[in-house]
N, C-alpha and C positions, 0 to 999 in steps of 0.2 A: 786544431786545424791551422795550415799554416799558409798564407799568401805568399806569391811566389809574382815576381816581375819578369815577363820573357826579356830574352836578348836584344830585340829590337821593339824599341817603344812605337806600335801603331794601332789603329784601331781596325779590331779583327771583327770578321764577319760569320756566319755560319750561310751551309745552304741546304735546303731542303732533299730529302732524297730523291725525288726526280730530277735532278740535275745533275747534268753529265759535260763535260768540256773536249776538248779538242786538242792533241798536241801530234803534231803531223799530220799523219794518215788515219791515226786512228782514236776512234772516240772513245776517252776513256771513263768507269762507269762507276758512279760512287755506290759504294757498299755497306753494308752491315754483318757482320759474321754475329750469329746467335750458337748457343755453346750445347748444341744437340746431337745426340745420333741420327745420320739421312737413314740410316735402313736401306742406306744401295749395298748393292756386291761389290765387290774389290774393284778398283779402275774404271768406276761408271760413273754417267753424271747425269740430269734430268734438269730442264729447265720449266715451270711451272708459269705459266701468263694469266690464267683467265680459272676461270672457280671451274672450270671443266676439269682441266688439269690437275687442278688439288683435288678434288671429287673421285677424279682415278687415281692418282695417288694415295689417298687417305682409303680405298677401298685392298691397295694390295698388302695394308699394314696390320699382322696379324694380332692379337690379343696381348701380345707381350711388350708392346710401343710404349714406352714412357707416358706415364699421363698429363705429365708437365710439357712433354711435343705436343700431346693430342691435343692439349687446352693450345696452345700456342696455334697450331695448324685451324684448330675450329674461329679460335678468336679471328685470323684473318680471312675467314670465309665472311664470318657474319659482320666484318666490317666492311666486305667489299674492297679491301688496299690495295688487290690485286687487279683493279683498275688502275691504278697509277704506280705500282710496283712489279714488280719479278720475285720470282725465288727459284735461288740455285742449289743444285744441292750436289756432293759430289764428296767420293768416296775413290781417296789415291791410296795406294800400296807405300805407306812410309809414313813411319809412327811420329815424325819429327817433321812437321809442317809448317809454312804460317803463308799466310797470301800476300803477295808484294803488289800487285794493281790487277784491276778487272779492265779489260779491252775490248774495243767491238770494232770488226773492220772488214766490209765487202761479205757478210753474211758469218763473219767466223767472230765467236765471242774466247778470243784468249783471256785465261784465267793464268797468271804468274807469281809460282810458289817459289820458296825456297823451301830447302828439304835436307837433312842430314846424309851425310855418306853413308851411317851406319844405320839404316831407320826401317829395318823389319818390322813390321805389322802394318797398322791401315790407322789414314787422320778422315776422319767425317767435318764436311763443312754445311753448316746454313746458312746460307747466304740472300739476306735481302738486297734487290738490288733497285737501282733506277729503272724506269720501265722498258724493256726489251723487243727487239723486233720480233714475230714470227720466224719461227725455221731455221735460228742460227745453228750454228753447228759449234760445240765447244770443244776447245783445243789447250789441254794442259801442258804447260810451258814449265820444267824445274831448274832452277839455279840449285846447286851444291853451296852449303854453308855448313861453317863450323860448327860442333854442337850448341858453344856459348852462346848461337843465335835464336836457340829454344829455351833456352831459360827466363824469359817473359814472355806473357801472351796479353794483349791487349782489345777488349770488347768495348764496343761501342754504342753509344743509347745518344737518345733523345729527351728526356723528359724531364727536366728541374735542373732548377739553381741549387749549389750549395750553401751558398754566400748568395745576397741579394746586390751586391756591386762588386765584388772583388774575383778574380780567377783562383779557384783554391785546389788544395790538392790535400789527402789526410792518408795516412799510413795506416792499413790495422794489421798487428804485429801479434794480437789473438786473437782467439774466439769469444773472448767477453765483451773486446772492442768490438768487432764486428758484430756482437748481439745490442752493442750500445745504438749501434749505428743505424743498424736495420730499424729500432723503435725510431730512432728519431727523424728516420725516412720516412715510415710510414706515418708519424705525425704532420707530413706536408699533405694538407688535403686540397689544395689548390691544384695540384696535377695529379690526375687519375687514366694518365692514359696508359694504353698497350705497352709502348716501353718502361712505365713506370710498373709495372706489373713480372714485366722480368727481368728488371734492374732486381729487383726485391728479392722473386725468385730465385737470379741465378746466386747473389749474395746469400743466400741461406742453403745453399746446397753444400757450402765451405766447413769442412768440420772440425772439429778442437784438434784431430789428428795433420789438417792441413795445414799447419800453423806451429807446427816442432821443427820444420826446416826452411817456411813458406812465409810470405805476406803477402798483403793487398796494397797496391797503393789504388785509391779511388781519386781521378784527377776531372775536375769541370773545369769548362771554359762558358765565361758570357760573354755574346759577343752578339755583333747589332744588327745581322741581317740577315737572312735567309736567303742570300743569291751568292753565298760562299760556303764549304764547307771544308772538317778539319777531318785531316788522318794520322795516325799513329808512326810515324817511321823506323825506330829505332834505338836503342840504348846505348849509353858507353858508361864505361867506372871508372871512377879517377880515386885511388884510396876508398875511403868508406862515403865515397860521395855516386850518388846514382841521377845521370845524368838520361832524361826523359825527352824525345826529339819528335817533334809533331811538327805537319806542316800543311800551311792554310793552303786551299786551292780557289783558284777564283776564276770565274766562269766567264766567258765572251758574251755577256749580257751587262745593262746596267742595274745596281744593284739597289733590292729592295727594303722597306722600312721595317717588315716581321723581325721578331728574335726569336731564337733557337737556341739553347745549351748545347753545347755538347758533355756527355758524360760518358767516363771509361775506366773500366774497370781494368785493371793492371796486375796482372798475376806475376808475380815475381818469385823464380823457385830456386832456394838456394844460392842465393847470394846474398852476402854481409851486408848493408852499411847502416849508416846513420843520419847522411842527407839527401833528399831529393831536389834536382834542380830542374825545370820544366822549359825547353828552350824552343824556338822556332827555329825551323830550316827552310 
């Protein structure tokens, strides 16, 4: 496992998913993508507030539903999160997807992808979000991006330290590593929440087959507060060096003493190297 120093030395914060900030006119809405099939039709989208919504939701999904959505979908009934959460769900025409920010402004929730030129079939998104008004209306927004810009996907969790003081970040390069890893996660018995449940899960979905052209980097950050939160923005390659670009957002509030991890799971397909460098922007 290897510690990594960001580009600017400050003391970074995380924040909670019901926080959301402000830049202009429009409020924009921290998220979570979970790595599920929605079960919409092509070019549809459904937004989910209150256990009503998921009640009729979870009733038009027929026998064939993943069981690992249906654990996922019942687990947030019986917690109730969907009191202080949302879930988006949404099914675009273009196999080559990735979300660049969630938006909310005068009843319309823009959701803003980039998408491949060449991207026949259909990307499914789950998205947990900050808690949402009634009756917006969602509006998918696509920026055209090079294919190189889908060769990472980045997921995001909650739930545990890697390290108990250090920001770490660890590569798995096979299936043995990733089986190393997965035990020595589930030996953290100090965090047993939701997220730490499909941190696990989505990590064991990965197969000996995913890992002949494929790796993981799995990257945490500790950080001191719960009234900021981190997002994933982007990679660049310099030689066999892979450079990783997250960047802290911080809320028009003052900031509180909870801690939070963040942890992110970094699919990386096909491409070479041999260092990771973890930077803030």
């Amino acid at each position: 496992m290897k510690k990594f120093v960001l580009a600017v030395i400050l003391t970074f914060f995380t924040i909670s998913l019901n926080a959301c900030y402000n830049t202009g006119n429009d409020l924009n809405i921290n998220f979570k993508e979970r790595k599920f099939n929605s079960y919409l039709k092509e070019d549809s989208t459904l937004i989910i507030n209150n256990i009503s919504d998921l009640d009729k939701y979870i009733n038009t999904l027929n026998s064939n539903v993943d069981e690992e959505y249906l654990f996922y979908l019942l687990s947030l009934k019986d917690s109730n999160v969907l009191t202080y959460y949302s879930l988006v769900l949404i099914n675009t025409s273009n196999k080559n997807a990735n979300i660049l920010s969630i938006t909310e402004n005068d009843g319309n929730l823009k959701v803003n992808l980039e998408v491949s030129s060449n991207g026949d079939g259909q990307t499914h998104f789950v998205i947990e979000t900050s808690k949402l008004k009634d009756n917006l209306s969602v509006n998918i927004n696509k920026e055209i991006k090079d294919e190189n810009a889908f060769l990472i996907k980045a997921y995001k969790f909650n739930y545990s330290y890697l390290d108990d003081v250090y920001n770490d970040y660890i590569t798995l390069d096979s299936y043995d590593s990733l089986l190393n890893y997965i035990e020595e996660a589930n030996l953290n018995i100090e965090y047993n929440s939701l997220d730490k449940q499909l941190y696990i899960k989505q990590l064991s979905n990965y197969t000996e087959n995913y890992f002949i052209n494929n790796k993981l980097v799995l990257v945490n950050f500790n950080l001191g507060s719960g009234s900021f939160y981190l997002n994933y923005t982007g990679y660049q390659m310099e030689d066999l060096t892979l450079k990783l670009f997250f960047k802290i957002i911080s809320p028009n509030s003052d900031v509180t003493d909870d801690v939070k991890p963040w942890n992110f799971i970094i699919e990386v397909n096909d491409i070479s190297f041999d260092t990771v460098i973890i930077k803030e922007v």
